[in-house]
Short mmCIF file of the C-alpha atoms (twelve columns), coordinates in Angstrom:
data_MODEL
# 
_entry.id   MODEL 
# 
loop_
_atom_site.group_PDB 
_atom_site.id 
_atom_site.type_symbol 
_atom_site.label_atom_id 
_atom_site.label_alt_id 
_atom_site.label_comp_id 
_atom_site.label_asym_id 
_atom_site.label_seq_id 
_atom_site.Cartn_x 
_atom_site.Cartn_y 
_atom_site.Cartn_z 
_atom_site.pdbx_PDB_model_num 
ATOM 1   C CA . UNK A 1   222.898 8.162   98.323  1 
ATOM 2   C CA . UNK A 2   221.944 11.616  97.094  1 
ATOM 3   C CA . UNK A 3   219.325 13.658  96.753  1 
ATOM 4   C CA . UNK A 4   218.030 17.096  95.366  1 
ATOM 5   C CA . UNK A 5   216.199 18.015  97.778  1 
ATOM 6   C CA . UNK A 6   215.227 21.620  96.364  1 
ATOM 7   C CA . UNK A 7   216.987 23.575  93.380  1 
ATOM 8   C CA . UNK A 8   220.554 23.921  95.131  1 
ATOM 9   C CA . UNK A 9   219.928 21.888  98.087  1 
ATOM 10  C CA . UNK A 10  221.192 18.345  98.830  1 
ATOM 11  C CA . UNK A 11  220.987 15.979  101.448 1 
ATOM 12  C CA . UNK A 12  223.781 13.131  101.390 1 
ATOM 13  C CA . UNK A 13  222.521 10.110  103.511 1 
ATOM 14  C CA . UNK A 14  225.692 9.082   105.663 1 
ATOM 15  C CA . UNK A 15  225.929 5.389   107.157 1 
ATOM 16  C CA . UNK A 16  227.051 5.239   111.070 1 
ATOM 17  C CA . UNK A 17  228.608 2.720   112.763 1 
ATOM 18  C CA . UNK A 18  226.176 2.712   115.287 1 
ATOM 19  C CA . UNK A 19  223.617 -0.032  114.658 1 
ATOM 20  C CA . UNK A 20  220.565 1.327   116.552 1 
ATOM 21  C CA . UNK A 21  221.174 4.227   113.939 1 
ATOM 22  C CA . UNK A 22  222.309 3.158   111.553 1 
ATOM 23  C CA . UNK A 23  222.855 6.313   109.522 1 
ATOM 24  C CA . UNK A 24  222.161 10.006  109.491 1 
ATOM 25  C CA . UNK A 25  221.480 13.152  106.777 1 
ATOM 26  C CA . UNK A 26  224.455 15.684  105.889 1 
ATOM 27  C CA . UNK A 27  222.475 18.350  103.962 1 
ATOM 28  C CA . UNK A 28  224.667 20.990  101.539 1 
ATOM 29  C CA . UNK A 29  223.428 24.252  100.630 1 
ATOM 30  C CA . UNK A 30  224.902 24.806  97.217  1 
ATOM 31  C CA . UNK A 31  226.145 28.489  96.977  1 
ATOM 32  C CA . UNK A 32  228.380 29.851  93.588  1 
ATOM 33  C CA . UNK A 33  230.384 32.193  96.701  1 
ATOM 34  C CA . UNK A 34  230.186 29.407  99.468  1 
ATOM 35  C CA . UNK A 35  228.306 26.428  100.009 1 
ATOM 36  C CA . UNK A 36  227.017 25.161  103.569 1 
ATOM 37  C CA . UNK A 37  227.247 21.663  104.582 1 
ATOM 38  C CA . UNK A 38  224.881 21.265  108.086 1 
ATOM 39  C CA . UNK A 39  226.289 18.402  109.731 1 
ATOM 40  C CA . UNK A 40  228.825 16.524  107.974 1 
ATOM 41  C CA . UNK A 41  229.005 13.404  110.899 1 
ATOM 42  C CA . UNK A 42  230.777 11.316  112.445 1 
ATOM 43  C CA . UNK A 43  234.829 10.962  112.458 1 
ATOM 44  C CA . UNK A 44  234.714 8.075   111.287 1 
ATOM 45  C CA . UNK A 45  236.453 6.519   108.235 1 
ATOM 46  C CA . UNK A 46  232.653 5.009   106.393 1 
ATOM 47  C CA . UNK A 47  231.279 8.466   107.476 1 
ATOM 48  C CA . UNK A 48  234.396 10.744  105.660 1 
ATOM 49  C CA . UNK A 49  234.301 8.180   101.943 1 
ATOM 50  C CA . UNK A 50  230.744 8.686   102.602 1 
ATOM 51  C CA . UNK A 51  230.564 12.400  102.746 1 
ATOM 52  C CA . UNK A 52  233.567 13.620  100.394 1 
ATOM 53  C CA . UNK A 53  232.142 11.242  97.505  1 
ATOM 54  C CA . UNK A 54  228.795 13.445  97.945  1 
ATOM 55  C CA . UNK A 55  230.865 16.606  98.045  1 
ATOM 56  C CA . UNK A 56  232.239 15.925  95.042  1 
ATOM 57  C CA . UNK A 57  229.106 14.497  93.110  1 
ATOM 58  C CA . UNK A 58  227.762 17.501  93.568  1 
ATOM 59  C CA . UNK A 59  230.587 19.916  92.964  1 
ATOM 60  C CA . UNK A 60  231.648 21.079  96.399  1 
ATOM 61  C CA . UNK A 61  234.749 23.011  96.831  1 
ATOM 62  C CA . UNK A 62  235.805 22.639  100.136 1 
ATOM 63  C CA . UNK A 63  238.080 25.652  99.823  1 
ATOM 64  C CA . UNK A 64  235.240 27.366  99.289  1 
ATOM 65  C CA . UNK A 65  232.562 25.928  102.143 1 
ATOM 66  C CA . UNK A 66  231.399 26.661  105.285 1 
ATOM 67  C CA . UNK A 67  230.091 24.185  107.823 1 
ATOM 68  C CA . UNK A 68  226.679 24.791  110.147 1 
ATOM 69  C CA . UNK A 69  226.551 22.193  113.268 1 
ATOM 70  C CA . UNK A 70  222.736 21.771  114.636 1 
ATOM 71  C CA . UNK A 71  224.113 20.479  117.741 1 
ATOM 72  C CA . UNK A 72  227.140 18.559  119.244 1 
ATOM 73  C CA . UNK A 73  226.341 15.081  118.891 1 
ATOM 74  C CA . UNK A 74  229.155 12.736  117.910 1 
ATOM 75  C CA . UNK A 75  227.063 11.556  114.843 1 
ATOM 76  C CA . UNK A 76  226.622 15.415  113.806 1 
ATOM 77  C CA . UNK A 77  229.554 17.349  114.467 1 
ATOM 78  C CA . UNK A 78  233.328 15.209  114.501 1 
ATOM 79  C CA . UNK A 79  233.820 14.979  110.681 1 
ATOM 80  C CA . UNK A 80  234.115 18.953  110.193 1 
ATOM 81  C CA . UNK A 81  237.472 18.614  111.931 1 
ATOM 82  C CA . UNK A 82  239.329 16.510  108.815 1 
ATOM 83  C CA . UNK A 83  237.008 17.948  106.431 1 
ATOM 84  C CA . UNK A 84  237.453 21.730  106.806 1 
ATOM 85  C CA . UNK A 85  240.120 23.876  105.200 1 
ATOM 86  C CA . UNK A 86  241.756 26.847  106.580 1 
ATOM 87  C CA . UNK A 87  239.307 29.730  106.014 1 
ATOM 88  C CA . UNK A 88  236.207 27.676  107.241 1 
ATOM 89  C CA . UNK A 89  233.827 28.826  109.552 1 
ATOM 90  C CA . UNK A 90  231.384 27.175  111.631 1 
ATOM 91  C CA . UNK A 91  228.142 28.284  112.546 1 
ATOM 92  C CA . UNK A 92  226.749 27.106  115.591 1 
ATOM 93  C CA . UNK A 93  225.004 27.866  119.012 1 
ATOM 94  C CA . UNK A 94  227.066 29.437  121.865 1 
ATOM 95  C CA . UNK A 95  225.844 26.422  124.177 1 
ATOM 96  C CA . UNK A 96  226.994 23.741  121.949 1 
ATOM 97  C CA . UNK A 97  230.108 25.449  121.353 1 
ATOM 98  C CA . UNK A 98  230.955 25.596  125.096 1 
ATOM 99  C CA . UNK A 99  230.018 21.859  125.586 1 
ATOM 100 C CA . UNK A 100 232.133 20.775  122.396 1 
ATOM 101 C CA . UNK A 101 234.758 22.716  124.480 1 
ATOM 102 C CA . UNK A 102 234.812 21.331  127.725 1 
ATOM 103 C CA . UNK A 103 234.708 17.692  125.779 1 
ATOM 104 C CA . UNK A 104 237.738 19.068  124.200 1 
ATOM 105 C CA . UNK A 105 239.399 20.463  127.585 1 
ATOM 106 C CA . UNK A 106 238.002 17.408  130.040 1 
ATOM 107 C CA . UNK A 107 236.056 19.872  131.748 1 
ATOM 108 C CA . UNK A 108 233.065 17.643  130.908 1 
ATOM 109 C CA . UNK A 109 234.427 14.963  133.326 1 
ATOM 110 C CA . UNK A 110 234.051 16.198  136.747 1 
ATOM 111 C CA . UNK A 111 230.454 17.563  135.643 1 
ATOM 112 C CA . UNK A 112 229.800 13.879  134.398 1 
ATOM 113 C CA . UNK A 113 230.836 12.138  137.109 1 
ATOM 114 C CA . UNK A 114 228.170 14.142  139.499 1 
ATOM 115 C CA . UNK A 115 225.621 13.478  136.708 1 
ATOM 116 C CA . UNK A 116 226.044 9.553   137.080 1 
ATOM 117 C CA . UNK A 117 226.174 9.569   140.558 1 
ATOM 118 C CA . UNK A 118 223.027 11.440  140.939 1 
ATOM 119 C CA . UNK A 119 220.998 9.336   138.614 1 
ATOM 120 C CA . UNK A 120 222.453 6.545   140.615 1 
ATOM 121 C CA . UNK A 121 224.421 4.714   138.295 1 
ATOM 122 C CA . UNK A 122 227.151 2.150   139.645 1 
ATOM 123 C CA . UNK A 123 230.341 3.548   137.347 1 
ATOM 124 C CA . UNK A 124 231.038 7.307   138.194 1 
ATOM 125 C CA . UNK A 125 233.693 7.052   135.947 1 
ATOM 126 C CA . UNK A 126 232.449 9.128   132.883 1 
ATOM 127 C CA . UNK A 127 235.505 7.745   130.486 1 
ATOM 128 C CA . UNK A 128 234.563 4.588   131.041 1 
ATOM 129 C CA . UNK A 129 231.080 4.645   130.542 1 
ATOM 130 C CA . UNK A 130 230.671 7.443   127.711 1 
ATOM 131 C CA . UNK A 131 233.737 6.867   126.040 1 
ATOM 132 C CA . UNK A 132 232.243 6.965   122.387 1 
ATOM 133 C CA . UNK A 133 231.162 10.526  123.239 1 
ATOM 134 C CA . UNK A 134 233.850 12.104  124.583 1 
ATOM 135 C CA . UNK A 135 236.253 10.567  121.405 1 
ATOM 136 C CA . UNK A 136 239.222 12.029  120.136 1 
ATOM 137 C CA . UNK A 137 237.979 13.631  117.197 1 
ATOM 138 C CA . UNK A 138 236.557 16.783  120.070 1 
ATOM 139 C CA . UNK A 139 239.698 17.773  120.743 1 
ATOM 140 C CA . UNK A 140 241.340 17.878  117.002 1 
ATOM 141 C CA . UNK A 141 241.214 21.367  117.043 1 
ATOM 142 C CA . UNK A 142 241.189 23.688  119.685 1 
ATOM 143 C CA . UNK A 143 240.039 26.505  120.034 1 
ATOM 144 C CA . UNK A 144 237.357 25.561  117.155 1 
ATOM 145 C CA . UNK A 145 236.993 28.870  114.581 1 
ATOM 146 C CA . UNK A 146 232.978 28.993  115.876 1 
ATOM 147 C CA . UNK A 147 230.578 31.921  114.274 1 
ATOM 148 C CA . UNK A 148 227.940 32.073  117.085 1 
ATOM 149 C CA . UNK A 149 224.407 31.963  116.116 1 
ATOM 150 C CA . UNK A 150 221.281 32.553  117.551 1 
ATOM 151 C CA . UNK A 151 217.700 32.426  117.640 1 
ATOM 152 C CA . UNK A 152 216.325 34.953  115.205 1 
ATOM 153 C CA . UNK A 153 220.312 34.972  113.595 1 
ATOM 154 C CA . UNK A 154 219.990 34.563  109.560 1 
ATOM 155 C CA . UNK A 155 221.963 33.070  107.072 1 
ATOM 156 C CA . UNK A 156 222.006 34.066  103.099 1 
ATOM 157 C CA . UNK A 157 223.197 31.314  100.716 1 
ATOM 158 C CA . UNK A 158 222.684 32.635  96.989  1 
ATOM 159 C CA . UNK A 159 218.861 33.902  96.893  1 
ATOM 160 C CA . UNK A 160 217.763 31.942  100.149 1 
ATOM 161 C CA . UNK A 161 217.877 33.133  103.296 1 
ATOM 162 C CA . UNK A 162 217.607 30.910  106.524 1 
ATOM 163 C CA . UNK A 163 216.212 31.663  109.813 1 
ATOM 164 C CA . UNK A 164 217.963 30.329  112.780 1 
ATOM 165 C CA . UNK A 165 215.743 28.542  115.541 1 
ATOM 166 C CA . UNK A 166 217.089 27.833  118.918 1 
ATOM 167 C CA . UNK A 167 214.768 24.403  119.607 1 
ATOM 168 C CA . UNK A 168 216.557 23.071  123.379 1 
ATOM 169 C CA . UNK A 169 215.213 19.454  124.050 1 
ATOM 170 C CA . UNK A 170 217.094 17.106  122.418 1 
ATOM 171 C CA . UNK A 171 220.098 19.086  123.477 1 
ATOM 172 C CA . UNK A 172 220.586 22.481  125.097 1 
ATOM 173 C CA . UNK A 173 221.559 24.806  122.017 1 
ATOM 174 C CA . UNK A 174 219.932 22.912  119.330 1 
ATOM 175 C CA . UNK A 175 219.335 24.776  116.335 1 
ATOM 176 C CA . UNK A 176 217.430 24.598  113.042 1 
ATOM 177 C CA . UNK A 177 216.996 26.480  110.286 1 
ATOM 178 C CA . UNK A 178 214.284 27.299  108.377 1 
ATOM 179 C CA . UNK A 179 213.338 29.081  104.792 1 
ATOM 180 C CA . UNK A 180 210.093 31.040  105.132 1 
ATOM 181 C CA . UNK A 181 209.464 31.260  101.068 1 
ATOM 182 C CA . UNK A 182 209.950 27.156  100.276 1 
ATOM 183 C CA . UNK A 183 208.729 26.720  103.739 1 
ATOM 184 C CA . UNK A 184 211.737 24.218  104.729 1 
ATOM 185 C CA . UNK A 185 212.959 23.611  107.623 1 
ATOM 186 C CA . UNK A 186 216.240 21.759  108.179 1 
ATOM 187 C CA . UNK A 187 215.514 19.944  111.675 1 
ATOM 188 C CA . UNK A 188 218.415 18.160  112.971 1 
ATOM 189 C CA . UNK A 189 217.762 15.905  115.907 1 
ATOM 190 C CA . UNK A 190 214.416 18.115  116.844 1 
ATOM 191 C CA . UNK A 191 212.318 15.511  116.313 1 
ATOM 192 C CA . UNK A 192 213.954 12.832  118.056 1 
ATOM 193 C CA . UNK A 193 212.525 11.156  121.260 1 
ATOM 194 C CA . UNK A 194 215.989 10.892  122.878 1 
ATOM 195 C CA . UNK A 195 216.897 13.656  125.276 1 
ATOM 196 C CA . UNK A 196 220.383 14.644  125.746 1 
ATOM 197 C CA . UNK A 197 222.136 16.276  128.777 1 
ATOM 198 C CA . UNK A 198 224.707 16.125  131.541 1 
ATOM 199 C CA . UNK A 199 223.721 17.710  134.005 1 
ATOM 200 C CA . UNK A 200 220.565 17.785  136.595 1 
ATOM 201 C CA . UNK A 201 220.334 21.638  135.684 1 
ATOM 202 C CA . UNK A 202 217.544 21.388  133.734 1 
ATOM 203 C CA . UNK A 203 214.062 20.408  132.648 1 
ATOM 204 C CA . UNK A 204 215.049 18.606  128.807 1 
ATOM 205 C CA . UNK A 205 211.508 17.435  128.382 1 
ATOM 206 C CA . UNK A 206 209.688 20.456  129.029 1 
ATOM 207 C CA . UNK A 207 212.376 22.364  126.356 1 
ATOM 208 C CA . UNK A 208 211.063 19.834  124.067 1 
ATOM 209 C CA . UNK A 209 207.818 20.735  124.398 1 
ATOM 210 C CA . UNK A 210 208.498 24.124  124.461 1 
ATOM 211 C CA . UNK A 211 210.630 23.884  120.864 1 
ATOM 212 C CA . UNK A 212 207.359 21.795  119.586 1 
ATOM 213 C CA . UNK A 213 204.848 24.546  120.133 1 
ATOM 214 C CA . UNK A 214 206.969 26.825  118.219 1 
ATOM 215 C CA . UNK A 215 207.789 24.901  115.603 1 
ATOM 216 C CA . UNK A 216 204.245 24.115  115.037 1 
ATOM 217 C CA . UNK A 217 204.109 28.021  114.750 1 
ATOM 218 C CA . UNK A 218 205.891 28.630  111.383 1 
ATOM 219 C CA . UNK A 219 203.919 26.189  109.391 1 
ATOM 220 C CA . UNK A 220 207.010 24.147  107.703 1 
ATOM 221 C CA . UNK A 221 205.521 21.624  105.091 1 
ATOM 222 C CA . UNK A 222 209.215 20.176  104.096 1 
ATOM 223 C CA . UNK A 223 211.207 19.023  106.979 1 
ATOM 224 C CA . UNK A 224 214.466 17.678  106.435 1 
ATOM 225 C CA . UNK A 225 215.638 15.591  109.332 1 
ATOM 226 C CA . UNK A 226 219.148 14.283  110.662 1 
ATOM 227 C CA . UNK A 227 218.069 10.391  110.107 1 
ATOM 228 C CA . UNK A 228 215.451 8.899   108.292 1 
ATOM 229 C CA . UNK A 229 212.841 10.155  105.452 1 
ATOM 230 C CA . UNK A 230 212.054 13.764  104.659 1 
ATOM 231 C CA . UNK A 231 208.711 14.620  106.405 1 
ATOM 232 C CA . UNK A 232 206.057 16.536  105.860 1 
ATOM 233 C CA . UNK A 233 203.496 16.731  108.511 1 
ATOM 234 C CA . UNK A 234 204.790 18.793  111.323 1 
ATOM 235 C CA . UNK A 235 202.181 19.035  113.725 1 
ATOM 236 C CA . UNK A 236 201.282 14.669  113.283 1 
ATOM 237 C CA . UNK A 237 205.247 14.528  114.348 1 
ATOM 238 C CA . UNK A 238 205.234 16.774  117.076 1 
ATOM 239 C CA . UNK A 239 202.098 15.385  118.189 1 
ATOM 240 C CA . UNK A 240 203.579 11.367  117.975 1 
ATOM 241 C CA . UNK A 241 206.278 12.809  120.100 1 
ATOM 242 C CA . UNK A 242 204.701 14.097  122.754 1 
ATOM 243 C CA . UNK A 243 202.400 10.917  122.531 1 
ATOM 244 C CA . UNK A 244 205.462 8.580   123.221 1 
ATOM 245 C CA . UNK A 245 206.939 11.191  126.627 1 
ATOM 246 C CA . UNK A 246 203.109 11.179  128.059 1 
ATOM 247 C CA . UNK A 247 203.235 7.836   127.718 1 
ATOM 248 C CA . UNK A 248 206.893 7.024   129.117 1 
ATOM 249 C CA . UNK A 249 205.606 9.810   132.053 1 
ATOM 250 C CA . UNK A 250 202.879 7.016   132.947 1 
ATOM 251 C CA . UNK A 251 205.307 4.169   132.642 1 
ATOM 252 C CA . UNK A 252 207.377 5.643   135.152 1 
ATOM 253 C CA . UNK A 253 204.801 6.763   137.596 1 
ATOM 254 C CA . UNK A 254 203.895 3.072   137.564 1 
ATOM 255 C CA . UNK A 255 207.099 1.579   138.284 1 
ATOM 256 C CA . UNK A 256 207.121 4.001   141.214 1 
ATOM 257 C CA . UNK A 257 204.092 2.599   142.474 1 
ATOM 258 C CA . UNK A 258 205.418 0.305   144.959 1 
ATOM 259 C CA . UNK A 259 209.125 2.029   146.790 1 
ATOM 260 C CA . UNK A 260 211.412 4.998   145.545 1 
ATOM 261 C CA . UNK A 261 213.687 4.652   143.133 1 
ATOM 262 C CA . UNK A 262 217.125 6.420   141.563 1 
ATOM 263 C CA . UNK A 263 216.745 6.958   137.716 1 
ATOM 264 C CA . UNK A 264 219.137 3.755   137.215 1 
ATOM 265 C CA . UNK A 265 216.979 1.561   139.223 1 
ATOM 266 C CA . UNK A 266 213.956 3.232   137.311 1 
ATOM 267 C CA . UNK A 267 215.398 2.372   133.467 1 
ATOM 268 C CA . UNK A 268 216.444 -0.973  134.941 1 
ATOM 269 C CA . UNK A 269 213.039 -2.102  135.903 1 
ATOM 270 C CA . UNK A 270 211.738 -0.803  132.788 1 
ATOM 271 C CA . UNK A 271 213.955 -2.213  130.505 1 
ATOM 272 C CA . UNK A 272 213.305 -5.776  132.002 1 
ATOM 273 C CA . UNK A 273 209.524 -5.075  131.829 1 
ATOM 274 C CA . UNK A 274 209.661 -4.251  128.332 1 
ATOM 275 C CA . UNK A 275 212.572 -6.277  126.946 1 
ATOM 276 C CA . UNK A 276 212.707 -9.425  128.948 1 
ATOM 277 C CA . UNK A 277 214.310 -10.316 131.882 1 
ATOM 278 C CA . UNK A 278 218.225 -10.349 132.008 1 
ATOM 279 C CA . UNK A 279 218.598 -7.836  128.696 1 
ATOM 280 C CA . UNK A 280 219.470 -5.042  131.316 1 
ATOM 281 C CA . UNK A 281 222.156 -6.550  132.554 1 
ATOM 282 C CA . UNK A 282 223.675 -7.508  128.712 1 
ATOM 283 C CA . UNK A 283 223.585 -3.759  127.375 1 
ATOM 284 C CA . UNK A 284 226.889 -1.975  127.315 1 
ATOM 285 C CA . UNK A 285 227.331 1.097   129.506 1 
ATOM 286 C CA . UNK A 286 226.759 3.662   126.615 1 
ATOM 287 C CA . UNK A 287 223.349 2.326   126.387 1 
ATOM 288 C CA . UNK A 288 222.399 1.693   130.061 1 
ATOM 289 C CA . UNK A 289 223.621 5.689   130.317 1 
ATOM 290 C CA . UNK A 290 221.387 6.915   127.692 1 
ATOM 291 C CA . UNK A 291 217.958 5.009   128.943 1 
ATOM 292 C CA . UNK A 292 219.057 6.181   132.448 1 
ATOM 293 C CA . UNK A 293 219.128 9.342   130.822 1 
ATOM 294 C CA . UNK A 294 216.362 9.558   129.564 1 
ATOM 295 C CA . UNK A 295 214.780 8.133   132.885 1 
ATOM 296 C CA . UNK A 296 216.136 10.994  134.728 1 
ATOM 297 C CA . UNK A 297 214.834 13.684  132.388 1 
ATOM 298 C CA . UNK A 298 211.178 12.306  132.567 1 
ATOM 299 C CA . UNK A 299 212.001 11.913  136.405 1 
ATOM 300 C CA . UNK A 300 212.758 16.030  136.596 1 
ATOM 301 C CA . UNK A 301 209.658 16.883  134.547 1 
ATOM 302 C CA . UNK A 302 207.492 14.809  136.780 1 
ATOM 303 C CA . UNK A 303 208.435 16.133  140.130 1 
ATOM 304 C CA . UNK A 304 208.301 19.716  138.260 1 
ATOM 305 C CA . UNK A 305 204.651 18.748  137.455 1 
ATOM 306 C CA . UNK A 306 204.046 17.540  141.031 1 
ATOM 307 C CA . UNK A 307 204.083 13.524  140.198 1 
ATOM 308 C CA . UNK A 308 207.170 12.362  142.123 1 
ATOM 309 C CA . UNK A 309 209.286 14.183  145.121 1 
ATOM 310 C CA . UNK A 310 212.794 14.147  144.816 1 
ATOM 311 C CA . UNK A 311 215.077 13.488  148.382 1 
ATOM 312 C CA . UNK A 312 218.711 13.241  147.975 1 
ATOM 313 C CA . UNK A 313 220.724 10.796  149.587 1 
ATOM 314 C CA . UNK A 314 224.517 11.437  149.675 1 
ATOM 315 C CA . UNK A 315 224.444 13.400  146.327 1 
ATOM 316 C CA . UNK A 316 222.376 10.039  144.330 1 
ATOM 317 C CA . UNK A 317 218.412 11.679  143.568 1 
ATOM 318 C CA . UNK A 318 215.790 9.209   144.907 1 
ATOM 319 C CA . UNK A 319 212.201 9.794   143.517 1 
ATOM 320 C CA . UNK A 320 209.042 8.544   145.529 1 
ATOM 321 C CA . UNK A 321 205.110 9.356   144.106 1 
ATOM 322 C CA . UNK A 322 203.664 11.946  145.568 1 
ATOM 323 C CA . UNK A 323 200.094 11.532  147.598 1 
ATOM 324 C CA . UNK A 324 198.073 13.023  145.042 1 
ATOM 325 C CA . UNK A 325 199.517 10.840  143.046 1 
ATOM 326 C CA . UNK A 326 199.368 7.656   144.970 1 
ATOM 327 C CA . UNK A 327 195.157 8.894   145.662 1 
ATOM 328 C CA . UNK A 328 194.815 8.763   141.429 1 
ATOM 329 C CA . UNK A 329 196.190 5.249   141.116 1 
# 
């Protein structure tokens, strides 16, 4: 399906094979020198029909088209490798760039499998557990032609001109864009309540936060996201959000309440408190990663705020509530 979103700007809704998705928005900035397509998808074969039919319904050269890539994610960024023709560029962050690249190189692994361990999950062995991300399609060209942006970096297609916005959270170099005159902002995964990362580096959910305050800033009253409807309430979407990571915070901090726990243990008990018991144990690895995940990242941002202490034991992070905490419960 397509649609015209503004005079020149389209967004092509792409179906994924991934059923809790189920698809996600390539947008094309139409441009009589060279068009932009931000995100084209997934390598996948639904994914390319899906994409060049758009392209063509609305009168894309490819010849003649650059490619923009809000962040890495195998349903954002694959596709640009069959679709792209010698004199492409792509715009995207330095951080996502590097990650794409050590996907590409299987420096990612090593880096992985201390990331598993840590959150205390049984399989350390990162190709076995995250095999859809780390797919093929990463390493079909290499090195990738990237055009580094960054926060503050513009972009001129025809008479718009697009603001670059470094928003971390959802993943480290995530990027939007946004037109100040139409006040549009194309969002990618912004506004998504998954948090994606590799390492134990970092604080993910406070970046999130962070990139919500600032977003809030600039007043965007069309926001054109990487699944689902076009919105047009930032501030009720940011503040639904940070409604659902308070309240995942709390669900945590209770299933701490009665021994310490790795992040794997945590998303375990919390998936069989919410889902019924035995569904834990049915998920495939890809998905038991990602709600470990996202375990983990609340588990950082809690001990940052004082909730939980962290000890290590042999390299696996095991989190125990604090006594102020224990004294509020």
């Amino acid at each position: 399906m397509i649609d015209e979103v503004l005079r020149g700007i389209y967004k092509i809704q792409v179906p994924l094979p991934i059923p809790v998705v189920g698809s996600m928005n390539c947008y094309v900035l139409k441009d009589r020198k060279r068009s932009l397509v931000v995100d084209p998808g997934m390598a996948h074969e639904m994914c390319y029909r899906a994409v060049t039919t758009g392209l063509g319904e609305i009168g894309i050269d490819l010849e003649e088209t650059d490619f923009l890539i809000t962040h890495h994610h195998v349903d954002h960024f694959p596709l640009v490798a069959r679709i792209m023709k010698k004199g492409s560029k792509i715009y995207g962050n330095s951080i996502e760039a590097q990650i794409i690249e050590k996907i590409a190189s299987g420096a990612i692994l090593p880096i992985l499998s201390r990331f598993l361990h840590s959150m205390g999950f049984p399989e350390e062995n990162p190709e076995r557990v995250l095999s859809e991300l780390l797919g093929e399609e990463y390493r079909a060209l290499n090195p990738w032609p990237f055009h580094f942006i960054e926060n503050g970096s513009h972009i001129i297609k025809g008479s718009r001109s697009f603001r670059c916005i470094l928003t971390p959270g959802h993943s480290p170099g995530h990027t939007c864009l946004y037109q100040s005159d139409s006040k549009l902002l194309i969002a990618g995964d912004v506004f998504s309540p998954v948090l994606f990362f590799f390492t134990d580096t970092d604080n993910p959910l406070r970046s999130h936060f962070a990139s919500f305050t600032n977003l809030n800033l600039i007043g965007a009253s069309t926001i054109l996201p990487g699944h689902g409807d076009i919105l047009t309430d930032i501030k009720q979407t940011t503040e639904r959000l940070v409604t659902h990571h308070k309240e995942r915070n709390s669900e945590i901090v209770r299933a701490l309440s009665d021994r310490s726990m790795d992040a794997y243990e945590v998303a375990n008990r919390l998936a069989v408190g919410t889902q019924g018991s035995g569904n834990w144990n049915n998920l495939p690895a890809i998905l038991k990663f990602i709600a470990t995940r996202d375990c983990f990242a609340h588990l950082v941002h809690l001990e940052a705020d004082d909730w939980v202490r962290k000890n290590s034991h042999a390299g696996r992070m095991v989190y125990s509530l604090t006594e102020s905490t224990k004294r509020l419960m």
